[in-house]
N, C-alpha and C positions, 0 to 999 in steps of 0.2 A: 208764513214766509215760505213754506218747504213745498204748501200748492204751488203758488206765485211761480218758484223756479221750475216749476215742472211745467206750467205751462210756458214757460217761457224758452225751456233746453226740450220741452219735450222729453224722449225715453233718456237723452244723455244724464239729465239726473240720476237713474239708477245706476250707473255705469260708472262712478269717479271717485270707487275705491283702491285701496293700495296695491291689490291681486290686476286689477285692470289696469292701474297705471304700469307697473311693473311690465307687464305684458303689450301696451304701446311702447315701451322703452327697448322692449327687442327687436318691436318693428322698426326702431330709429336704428339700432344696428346692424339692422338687414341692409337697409337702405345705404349706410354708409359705405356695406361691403367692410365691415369688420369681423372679424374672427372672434376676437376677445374685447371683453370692457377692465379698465380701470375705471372703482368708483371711489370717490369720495361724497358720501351719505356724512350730511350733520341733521341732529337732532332728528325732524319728521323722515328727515333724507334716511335714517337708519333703518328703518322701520319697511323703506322703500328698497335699500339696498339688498336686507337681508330677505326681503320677500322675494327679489328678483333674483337672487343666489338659491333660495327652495325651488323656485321654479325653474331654473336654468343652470343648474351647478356649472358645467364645465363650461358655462362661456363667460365666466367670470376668470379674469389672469390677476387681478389684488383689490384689494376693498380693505378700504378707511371707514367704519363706522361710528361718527366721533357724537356724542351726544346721545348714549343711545337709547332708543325707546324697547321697554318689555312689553309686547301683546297680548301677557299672561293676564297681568298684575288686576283688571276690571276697572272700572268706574271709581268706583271707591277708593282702593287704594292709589290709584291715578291722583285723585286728591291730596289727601293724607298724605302722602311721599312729598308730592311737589309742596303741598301746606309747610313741611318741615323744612325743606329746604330752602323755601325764599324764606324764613324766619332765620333760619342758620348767617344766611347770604346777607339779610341786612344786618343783620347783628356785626357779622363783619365787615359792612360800612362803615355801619356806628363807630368801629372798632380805629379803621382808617381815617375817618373825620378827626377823630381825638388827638392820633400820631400825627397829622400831616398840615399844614398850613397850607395845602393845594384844595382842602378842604374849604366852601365856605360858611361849614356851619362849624369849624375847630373851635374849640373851647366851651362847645354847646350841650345838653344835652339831647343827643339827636332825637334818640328811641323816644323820651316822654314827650319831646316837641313835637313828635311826629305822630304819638296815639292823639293828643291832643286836636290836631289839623286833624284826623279822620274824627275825632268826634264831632270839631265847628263841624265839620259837613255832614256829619249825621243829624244835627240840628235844622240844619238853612243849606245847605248848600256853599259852595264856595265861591264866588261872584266870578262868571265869565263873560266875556263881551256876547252877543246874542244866543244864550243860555238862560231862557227862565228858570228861577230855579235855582241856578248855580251847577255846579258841579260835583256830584256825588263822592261819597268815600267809595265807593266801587270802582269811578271809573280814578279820581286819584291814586288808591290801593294799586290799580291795573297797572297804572304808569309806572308809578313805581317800583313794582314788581317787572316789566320791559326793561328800563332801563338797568338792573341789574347785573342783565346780561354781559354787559361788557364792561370791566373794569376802567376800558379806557375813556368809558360816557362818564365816572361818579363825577369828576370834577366837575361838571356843567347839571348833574343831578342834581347834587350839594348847594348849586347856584338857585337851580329853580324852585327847588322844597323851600332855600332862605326866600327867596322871595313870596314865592304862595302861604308861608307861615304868618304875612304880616296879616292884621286885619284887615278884610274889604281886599285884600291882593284881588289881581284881575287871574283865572287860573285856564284861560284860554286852549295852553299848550296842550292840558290834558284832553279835551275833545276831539283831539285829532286821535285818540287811542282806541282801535276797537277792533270786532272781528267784521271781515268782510262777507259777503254771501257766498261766495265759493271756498272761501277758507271752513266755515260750517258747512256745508254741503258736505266737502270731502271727508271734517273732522267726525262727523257724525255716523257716515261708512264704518269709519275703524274704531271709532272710541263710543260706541252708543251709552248711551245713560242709563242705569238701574234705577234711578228716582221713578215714582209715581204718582205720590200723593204730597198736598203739603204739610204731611208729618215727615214723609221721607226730608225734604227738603230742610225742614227744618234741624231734625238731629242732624245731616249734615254739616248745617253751616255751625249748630252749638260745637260737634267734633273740629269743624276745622279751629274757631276761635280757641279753644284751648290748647289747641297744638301751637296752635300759632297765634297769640295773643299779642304782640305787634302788626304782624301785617296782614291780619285776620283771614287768610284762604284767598286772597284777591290773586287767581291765579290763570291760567291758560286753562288746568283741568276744571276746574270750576266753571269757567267759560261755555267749556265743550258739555259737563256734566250737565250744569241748568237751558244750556242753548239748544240741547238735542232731545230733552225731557219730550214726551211727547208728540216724537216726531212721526206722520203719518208714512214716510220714505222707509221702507224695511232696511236694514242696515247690510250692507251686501260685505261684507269682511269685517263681522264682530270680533271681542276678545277670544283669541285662542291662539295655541303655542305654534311654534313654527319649528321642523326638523329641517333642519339643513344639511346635508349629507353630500360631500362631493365636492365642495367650491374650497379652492384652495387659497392663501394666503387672504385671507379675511382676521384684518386688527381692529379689534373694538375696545374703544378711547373712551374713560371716563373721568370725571373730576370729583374732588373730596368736596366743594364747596360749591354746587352747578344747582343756579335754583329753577329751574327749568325739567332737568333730567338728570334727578340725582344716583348718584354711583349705584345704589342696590339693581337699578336698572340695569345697568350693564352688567353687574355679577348676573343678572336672568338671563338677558341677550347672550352674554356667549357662552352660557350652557344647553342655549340650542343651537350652535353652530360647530358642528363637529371637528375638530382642529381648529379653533378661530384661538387668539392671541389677545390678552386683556392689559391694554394698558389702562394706569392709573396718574394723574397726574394731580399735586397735593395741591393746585392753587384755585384761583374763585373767577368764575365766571361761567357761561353758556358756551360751553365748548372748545378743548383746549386749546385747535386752531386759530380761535378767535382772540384767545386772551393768552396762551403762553409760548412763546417763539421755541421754545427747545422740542414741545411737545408736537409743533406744528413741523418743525425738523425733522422730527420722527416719522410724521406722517406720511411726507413728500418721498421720504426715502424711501418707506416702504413700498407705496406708489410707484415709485418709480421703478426698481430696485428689487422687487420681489420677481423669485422668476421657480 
């Protein structure tokens, strides 16, 4: 796959990591004739912000870094972290199904209905319309690990797990989930893989199952881990830490229950950003702009407001 796109972008393949995206981003600010940027970075966006604050400190005037990524952490523990957290994060659907009639699996047991449907697919597959085969627990694990992200989906989540639980269900909706070739292109720049072998591979997946024995590692890191295994494209901005020195009013926003980009992340991000401001906020989802209006308050303010 990583030939294919090189013949196809030519040398732009080597070129669409976060140091080079960073660096077209101030050529957008030339062009505008701006002075300064306000940024708001979610999630990959952090990663983007705080790279373009190392390299540009003073033409940053406030930055929002809400979801944030640590460039430290490796391969591995990119797993492991995120493994933990989407186990955390479903458990607190489980938790929410139980309390709410908005739920439509209330009164059920979510978590063993839900190992159960990954096991059917580990057997056969799950019946989709032009899916031979069915539909694996990878790629259901995946969805359901996406749709996590935003508290405001579970209701319609709740809806489709009850329906794909039944036998023979049609599980269509999940094949629309996956990564696209420039999504891997870029991910593989900045998050290369330490796997090698298939023993690597394997203690991996044993470590993630036991961290997370519900929702077994079906995750974005996992994604990028096995996706970039082997990839013949040198990685042009591997793991390594970032000094940030100089960029002012930089708040980095993290959540206690974010199965994507959990908190210890952001305890890492902004003790490489010299003066940067850590907010925490206690509730569940992918990014507190997405999922909590008070936190998302906080943000615009700062944005706006920081001087």
């Amino acid at each position: 796959m990583a030939e294919s796109c090189r013949r196809a972008t030519g040398p732009l393949v080597d070129h669409v990591d976060t140091i080079s995206a960073a660096k077209d981003f101030d050529v957008v600010r030339v062009a505008l004739r701006a002075d300064k940027v306000s940024w708001l970075g979610m999630s990959y966006g952090t990663l983007l912000g705080a790279t373009y604050a190392q390299l540009f400190p003073s033409r940053v005037r406030s930055a929002v870094l809400d979801g944030a990524i640590d460039h430290t952490i490796g391969a591995r523990r990119m797993a492991t972290d995120e493994a933990r957290s989407t186990e955390d994060v479903f458990h607190e659907f489980a938790r929410w199904c139980s309390g709410t009639t908005s739920c439509a699996l209330n009164g059920r047991d979510v978590t063993a209905e839900y190992q159960a449907l990954l096991a059917r697919a580990d057997r056969h597959g799950v019946p989709a319309e032009g899916v031979p085969g069915g539909i694996t627990a990878e790629q259901l694990g995946y969805g359901v690990y996406s749709a996590l992200y935003l508290t405001e989906s579970w209701p319609r989540l709740s809806e489709i797990l009850r329906d794909v639980m039944v036998p023979d269900a049609d599980a269509s909706l999940f094949t629309r989930v996956g990564s696209d070739a420039a999504y891997r292109v870029i991910g593989c720049h900045d998050f290369p893989s330490d796997v090698r072998t298939f023993e690597d591979f394997s203690a991996r997946q044993r470590e993630a199952r036991r961290l997370a024995p519900v929702t077994r590692g079906y995750i974005e890191a996992w994604d990028l881990q096995a996706g970039c295994a082997g990839r013949p494209i040198r990685a042009a901005n591997p793991w390594s830490r970032l000094e940030v020195r100089g960029a002012r009013n930089v708040l980095v926003v993290s959540g206690e229950h974010d199965p994507a980009t959990p908190r210890v992340w952001g305890d890492g991000l902004v003790r490489q950003i010299r003066g940067a401001e850590h907010l925490v906020w206690s509730g569940v989802g992918h990014t507190g702009y997405f999922n909590d209006p008070a936190t998302r308050d906080r943000e615009v303010d700062h944005l706006l407001n920081a001087s």
